[in-house]
C-alpha positions, 0 to 999 in steps of 0.5 A: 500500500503506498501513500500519498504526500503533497508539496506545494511550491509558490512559483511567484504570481500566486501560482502554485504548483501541485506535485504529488509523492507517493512513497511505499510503506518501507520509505514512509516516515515514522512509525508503522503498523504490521499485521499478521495472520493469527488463525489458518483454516486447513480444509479436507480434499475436494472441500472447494467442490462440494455443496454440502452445508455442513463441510466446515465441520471438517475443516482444522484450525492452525491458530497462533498461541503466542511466543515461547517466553524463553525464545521469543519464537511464535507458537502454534496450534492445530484444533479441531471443531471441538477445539481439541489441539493436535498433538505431535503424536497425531492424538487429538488432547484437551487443551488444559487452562494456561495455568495447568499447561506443562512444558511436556504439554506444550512441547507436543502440542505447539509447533513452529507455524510450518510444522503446524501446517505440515501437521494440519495438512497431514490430518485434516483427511482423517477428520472424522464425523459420525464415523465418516471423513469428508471423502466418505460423506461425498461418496455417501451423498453421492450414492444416495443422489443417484436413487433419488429424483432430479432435483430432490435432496437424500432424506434428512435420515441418512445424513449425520446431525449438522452435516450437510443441513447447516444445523449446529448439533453436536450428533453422536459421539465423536470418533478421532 
């Protein structure tokens, strides 16, 4: 983003003339602000092409948990939808209150923001809801297309609770 300066020179005969400087914000004097991406949505395989209303159920955050006091390094998480932290292990944790947080805690479940991507990307395939992943319900709802007339959606029955029917319930018990 650039911005904008003005000069104005008196050139005798009360005439002035305008010039106009746009500087780029490395050259723009004095103090200036920086922003940061603080949260990653990391989404399964095909998401961009379904129409499934409930996909974002399938979707992992990476998200900026602050610095290593010790390093100053930024510090990463990956969460589910239940806001589970992944850990370096593939286990799904509880994310215990900053107090009860130990070093081993955060050892295993705060990465550098390349790792934590590398981690998301890894699992975000293996999601699962009721059972299923993102893959497994398209080919589910596929199936289920091709019975049904053109135009007419499968019964609400065979689709798990909150997925593609944009309704918040929890559904049955969660599976990692």
């Amino acid at each position: 983003m650039s911005h904008l300066y003005r000069a104005i020179e008196a050139f005798g005969d009360d005439k002035d003339l305008v010039v106009e400087v746009r500087l780029a914000d490395a050259e723009r004097p004095g103090p200036r602000t920086r922003t940061v991406p603080s949260e990653y949505r990391v989404l399964p395989t095909g998401y961009e092409k379904s129409d499934a209303d409930g996909k974002g159920y399938f979707a992992l955050r990476v998200v900026w948990r602050g610095q290593d006091p010790e390093t100053g390094a930024d510090r990463w998480a990956v969460f589910d939808r239940h806001d589970y932290c992944l850990a370096s292990d593939g286990n799904w944790e509880h994310e215990p209150l900053p107090s009860s947080r130990d070093e081993n805690w955060l050892a295993r479940c705060r990465f550098p923001l390349e790792a934590a991507l590398r981690l998301a990307e890894e699992a975000v395939d293996n999601v699962k809801l009721a059972g299923r992943t993102f893959t497994q319900w398209e080919e589910h709802f596929a199936s289920l297309a091709d019975e049904c007339p053109p135009g007419v959606r499968p019964p609400a029955a065979s689709r798990p609770a909150g997925a593609g029917l944009g309704v918040g319930s929890a559904g049955p018990p969660r599976e990692r």
